[in-house]
N, CA, C and O atoms as a GROMACS GRO file, in nm:
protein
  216
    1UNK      N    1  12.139   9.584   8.123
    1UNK     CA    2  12.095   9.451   8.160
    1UNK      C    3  12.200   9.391   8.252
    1UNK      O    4  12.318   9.377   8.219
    2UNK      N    5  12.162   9.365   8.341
    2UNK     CA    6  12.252   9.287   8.456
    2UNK      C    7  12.257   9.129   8.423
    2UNK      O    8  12.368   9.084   8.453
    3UNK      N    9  12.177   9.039   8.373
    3UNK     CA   10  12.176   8.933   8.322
    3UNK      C   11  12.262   8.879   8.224
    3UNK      O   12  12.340   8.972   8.207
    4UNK      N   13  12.296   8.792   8.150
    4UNK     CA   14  12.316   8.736   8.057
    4UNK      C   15  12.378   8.827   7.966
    4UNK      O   16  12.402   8.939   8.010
    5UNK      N   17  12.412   8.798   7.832
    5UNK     CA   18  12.445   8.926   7.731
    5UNK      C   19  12.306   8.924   7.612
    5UNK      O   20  12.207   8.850   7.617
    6UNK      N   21  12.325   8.986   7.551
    6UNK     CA   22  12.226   9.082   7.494
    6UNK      C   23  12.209   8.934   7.381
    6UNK      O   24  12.101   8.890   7.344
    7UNK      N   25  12.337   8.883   7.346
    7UNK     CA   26  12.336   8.788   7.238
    7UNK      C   27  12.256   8.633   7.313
    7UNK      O   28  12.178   8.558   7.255
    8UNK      N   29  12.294   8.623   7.422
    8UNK     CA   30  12.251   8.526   7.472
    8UNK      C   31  12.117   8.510   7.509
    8UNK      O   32  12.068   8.398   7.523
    9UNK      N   33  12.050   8.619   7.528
    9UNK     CA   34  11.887   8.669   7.534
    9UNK      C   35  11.854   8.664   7.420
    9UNK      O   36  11.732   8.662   7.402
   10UNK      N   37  11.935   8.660   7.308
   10UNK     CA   38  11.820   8.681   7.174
   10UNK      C   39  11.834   8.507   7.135
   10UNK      O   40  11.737   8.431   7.136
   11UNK      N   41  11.948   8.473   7.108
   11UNK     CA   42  11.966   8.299   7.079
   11UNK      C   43  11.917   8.204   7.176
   11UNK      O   44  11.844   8.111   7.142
   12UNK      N   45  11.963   8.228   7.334
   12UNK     CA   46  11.890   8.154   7.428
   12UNK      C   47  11.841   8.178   7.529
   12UNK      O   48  11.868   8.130   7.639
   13UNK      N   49  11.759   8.258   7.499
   13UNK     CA   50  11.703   8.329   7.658
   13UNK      C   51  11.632   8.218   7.759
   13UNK      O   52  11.579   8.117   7.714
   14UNK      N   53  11.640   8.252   7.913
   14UNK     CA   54  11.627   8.182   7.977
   14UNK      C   55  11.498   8.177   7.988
   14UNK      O   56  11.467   8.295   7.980
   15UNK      N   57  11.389   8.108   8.002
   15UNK     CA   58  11.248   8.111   8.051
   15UNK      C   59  11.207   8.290   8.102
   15UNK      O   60  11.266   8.372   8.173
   16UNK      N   61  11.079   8.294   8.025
   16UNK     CA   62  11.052   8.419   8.028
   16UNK      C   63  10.928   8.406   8.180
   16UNK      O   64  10.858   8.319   8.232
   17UNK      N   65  10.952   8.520   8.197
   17UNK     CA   66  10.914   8.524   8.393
   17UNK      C   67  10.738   8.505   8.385
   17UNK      O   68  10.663   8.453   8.468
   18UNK      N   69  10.705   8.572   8.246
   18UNK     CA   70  10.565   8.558   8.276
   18UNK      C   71  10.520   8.429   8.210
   18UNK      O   72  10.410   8.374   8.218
   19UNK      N   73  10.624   8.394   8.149
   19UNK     CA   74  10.570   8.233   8.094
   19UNK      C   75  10.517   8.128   8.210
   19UNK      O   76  10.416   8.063   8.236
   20UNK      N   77  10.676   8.157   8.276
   20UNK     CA   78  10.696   8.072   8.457
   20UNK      C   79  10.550   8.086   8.501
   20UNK      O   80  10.483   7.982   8.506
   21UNK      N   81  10.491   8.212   8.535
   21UNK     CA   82  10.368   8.256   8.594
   21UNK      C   83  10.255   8.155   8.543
   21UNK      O   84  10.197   8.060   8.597
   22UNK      N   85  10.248   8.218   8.414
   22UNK     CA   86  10.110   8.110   8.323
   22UNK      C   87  10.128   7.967   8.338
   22UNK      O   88  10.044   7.886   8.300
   23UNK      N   89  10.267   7.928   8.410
   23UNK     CA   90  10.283   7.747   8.390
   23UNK      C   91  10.217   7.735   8.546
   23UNK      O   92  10.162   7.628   8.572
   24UNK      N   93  10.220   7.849   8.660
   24UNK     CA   94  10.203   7.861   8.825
   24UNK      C   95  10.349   7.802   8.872
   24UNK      O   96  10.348   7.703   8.946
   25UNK      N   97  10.503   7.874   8.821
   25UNK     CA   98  10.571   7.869   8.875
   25UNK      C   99  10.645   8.005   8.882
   25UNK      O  100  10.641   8.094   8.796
   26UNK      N  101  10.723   8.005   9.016
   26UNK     CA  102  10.776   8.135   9.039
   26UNK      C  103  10.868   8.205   8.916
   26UNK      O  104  10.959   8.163   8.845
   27UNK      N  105  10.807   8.317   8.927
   27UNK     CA  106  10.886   8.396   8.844
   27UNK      C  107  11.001   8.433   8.792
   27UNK      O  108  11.050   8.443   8.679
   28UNK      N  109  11.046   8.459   8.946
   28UNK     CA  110  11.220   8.499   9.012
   28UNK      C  111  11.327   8.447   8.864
   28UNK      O  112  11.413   8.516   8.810
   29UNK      N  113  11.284   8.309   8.829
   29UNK     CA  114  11.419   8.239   8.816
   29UNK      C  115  11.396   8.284   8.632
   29UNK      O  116  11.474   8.248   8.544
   30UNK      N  117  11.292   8.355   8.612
   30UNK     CA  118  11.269   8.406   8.448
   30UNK      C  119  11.302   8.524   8.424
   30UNK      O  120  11.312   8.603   8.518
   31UNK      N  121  11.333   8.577   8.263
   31UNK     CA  122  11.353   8.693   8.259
   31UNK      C  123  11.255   8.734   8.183
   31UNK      O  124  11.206   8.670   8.090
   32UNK      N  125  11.207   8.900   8.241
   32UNK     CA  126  11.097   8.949   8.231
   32UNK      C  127  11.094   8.973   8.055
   32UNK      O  128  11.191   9.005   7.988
   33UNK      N  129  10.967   8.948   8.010
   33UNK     CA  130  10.912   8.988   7.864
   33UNK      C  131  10.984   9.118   7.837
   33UNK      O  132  11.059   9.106   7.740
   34UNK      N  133  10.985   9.237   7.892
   34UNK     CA  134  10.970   9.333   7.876
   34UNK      C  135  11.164   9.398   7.817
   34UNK      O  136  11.201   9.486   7.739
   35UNK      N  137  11.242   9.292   7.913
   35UNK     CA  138  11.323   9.274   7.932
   35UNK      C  139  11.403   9.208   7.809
   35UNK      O  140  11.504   9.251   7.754
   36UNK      N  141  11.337   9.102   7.783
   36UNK     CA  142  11.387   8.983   7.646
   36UNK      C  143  11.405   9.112   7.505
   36UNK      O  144  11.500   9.138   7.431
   37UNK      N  145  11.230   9.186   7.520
   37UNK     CA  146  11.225   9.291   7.426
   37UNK      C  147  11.294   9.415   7.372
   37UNK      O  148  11.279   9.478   7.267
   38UNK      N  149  11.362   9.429   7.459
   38UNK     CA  150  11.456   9.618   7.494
   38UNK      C  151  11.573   9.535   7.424
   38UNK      O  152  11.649   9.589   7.343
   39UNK      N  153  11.587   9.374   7.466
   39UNK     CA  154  11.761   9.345   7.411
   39UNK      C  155  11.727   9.310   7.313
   39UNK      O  156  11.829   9.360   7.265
   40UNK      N  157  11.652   9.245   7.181
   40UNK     CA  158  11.602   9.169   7.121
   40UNK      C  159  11.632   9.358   7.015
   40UNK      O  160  11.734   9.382   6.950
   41UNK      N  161  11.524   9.447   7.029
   41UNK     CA  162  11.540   9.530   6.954
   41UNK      C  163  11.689   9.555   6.908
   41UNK      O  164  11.746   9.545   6.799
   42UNK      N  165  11.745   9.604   7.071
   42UNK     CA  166  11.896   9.701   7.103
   42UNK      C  167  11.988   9.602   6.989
   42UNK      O  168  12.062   9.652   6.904
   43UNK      N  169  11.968   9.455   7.007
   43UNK     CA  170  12.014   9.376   6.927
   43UNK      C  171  12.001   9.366   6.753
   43UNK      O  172  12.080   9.297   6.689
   44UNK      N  173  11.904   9.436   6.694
   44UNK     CA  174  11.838   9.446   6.559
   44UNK      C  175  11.899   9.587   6.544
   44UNK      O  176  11.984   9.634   6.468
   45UNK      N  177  11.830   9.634   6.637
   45UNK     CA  178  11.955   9.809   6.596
   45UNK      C  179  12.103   9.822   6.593
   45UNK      O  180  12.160   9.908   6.526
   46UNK      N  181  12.175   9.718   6.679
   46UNK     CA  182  12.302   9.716   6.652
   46UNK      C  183  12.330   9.624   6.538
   46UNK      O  184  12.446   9.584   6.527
   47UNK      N  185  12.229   9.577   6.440
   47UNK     CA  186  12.276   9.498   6.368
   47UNK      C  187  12.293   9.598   6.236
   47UNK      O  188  12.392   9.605   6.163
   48UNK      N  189  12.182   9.666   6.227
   48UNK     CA  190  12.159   9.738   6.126
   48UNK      C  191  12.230   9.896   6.122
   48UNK      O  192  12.189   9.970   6.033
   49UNK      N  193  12.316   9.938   6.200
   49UNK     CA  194  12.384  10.044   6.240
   49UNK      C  195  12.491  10.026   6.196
   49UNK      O  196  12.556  10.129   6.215
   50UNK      N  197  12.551   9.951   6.146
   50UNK     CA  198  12.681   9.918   6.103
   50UNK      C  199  12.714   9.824   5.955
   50UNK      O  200  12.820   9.808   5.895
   51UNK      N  201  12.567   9.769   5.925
   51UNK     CA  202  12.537   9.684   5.852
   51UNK      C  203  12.576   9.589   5.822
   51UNK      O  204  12.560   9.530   5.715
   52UNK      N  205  12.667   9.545   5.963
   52UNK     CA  206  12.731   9.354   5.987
   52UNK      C  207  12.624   9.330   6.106
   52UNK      O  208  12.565   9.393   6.194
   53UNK      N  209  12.639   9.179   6.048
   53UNK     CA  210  12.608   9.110   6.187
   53UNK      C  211  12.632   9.054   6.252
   53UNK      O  212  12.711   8.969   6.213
   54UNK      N  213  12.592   9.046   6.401
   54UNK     CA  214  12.688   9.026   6.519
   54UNK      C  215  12.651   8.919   6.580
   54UNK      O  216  12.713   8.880   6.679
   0.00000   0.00000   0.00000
């Protein structure tokens, strides 16, 4: 992820790109669903891999 950190996507992610879309505003400045999802997991798997949380 080139964006934000992984923690900051799961507590405050920025406007999601296809939300922007459904409101009829540009995308660009959102981060993609698909995107929120991969860190959101990677984030639940690193929680449970070590069995602290981060």
């Amino acid at each position: 992820m080139t964006g934000p950190s992984a923690a900051t996507v799961v507590s405050r992610p920025s406007w999601v790109a296809e939300t922007l879309t459904g409101m009829g505003l540009h995308p660009s400045d959102g981060t993609p669903a698909a995107e929120v999802a991969r860190e959101y997991v990677a984030h639940l798997d690193a929680r449970t891999s070590d069995g602290r949380k981060r």
